[in-house]
BADO-52254 format. One record per residue (C-alpha): residue number from 1; residue in three letters; chain; x, y, z. Coordinates in pm, whole numbers. Layout:
<lumbas>
LUMBA;pos;code;unit;X;Y;Z
LUMBA;NUM;ALA;A;X;Y;Z .
...
</lumbas>
This chain:
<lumbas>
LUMBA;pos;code;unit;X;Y;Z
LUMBA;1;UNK;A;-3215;-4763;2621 .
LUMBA;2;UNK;A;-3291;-4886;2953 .
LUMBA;3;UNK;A;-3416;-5256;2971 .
LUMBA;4;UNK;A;-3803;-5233;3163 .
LUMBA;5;UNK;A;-3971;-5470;3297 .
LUMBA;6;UNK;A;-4212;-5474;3009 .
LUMBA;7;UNK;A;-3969;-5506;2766 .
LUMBA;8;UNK;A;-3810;-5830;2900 .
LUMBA;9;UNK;A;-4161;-5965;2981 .
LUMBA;10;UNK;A;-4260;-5909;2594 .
LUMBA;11;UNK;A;-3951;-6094;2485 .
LUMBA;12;UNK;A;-3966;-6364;2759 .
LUMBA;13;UNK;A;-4361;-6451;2737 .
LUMBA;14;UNK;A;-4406;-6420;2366 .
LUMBA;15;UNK;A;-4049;-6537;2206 .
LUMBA;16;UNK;A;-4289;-6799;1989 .
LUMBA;17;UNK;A;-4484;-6568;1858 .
LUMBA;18;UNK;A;-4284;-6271;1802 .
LUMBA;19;UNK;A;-4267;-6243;1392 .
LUMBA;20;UNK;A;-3976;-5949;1374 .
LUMBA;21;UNK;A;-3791;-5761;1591 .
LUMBA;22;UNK;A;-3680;-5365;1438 .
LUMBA;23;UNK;A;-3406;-5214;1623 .
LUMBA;24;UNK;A;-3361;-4843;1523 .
LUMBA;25;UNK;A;-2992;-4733;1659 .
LUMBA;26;UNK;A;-2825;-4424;1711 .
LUMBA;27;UNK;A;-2727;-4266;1331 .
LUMBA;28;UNK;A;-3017;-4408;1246 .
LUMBA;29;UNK;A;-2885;-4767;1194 .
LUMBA;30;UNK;A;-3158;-5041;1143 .
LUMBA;31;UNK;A;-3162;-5386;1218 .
LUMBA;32;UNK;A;-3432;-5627;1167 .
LUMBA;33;UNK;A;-3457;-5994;1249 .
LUMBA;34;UNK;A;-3682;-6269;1397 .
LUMBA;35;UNK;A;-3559;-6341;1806 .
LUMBA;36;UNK;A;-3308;-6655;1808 .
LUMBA;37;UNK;A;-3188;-6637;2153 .
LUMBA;38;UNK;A;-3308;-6463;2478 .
LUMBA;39;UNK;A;-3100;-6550;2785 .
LUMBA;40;UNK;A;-3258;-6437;3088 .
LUMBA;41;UNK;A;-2942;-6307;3346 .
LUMBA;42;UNK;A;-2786;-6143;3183 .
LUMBA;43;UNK;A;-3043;-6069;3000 .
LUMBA;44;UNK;A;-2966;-6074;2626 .
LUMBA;45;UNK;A;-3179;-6101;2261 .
LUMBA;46;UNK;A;-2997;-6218;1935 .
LUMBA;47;UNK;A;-3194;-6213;1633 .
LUMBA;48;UNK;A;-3159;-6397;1294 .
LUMBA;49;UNK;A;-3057;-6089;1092 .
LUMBA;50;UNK;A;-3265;-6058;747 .
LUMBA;51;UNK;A;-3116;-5763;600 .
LUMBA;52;UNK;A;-2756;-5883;651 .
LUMBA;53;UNK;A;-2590;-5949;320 .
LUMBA;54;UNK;A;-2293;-6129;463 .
LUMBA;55;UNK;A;-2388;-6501;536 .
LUMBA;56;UNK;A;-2121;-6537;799 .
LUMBA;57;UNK;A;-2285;-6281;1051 .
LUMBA;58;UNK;A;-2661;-6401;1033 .
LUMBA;59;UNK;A;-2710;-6316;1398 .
LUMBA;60;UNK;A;-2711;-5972;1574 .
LUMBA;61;UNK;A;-2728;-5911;1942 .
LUMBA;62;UNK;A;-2926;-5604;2053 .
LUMBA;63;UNK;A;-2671;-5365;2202 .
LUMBA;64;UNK;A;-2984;-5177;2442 .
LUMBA;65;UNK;A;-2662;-4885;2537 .
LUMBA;66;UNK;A;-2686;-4787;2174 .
LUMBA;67;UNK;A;-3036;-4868;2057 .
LUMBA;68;UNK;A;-3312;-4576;2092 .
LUMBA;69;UNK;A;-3615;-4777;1951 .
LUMBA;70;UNK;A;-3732;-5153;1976 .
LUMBA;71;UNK;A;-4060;-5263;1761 .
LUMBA;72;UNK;A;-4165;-5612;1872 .
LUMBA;73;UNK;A;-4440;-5712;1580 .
LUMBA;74;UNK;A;-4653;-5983;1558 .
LUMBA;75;UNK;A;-4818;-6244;1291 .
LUMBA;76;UNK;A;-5168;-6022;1403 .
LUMBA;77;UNK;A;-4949;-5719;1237 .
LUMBA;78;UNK;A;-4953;-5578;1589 .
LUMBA;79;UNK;A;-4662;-5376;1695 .
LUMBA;80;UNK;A;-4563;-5282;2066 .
LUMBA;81;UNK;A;-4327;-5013;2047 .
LUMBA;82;UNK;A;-4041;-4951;2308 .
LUMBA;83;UNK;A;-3898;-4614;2276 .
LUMBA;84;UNK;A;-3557;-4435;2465 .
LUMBA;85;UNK;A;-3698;-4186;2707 .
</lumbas>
């Protein structure tokens, strides 16, 4: 998935009030998780990882290579969707 403009912007301007992040990966792998970190250059977004029974690997790092669909959803229940073209 290529990293737009809009898609860092959304992460950058609204990390407080982003509620969840879904990342839908190739084989349909899901990973779901409220942001943590966002470093700007590179630019990188680790998320607390909620469905992730093993308490020593909390965190995930979005790998955007291997993810075809980010869902960015707020406490409004808003959702902006960012899809692999």
């Amino acid at each position: 998935m290529e990293i737009t403009f809009e898609l860092k912007k959304e992460f950058i301007d609204n990390t407080s009030l982003i509620q969840n992040v879904r990342v839908l990966y190739k084989k349909r792998k899901v990973v779901e998780g409220k942001p943590a970190v966002i470093t700007h250059d590179p630019f990188e977004v680790t998320i607390y990882n909620l469905d992730n029974k093993d308490e020593d690997n909390t965190s995930h790092i979005i790998d955007f290579e291997s993810a075809v669909e980010i869902a960015i959803i707020f406490p409004d229940e808003s959702i902006k969707v960012f899809r692999d073209e």
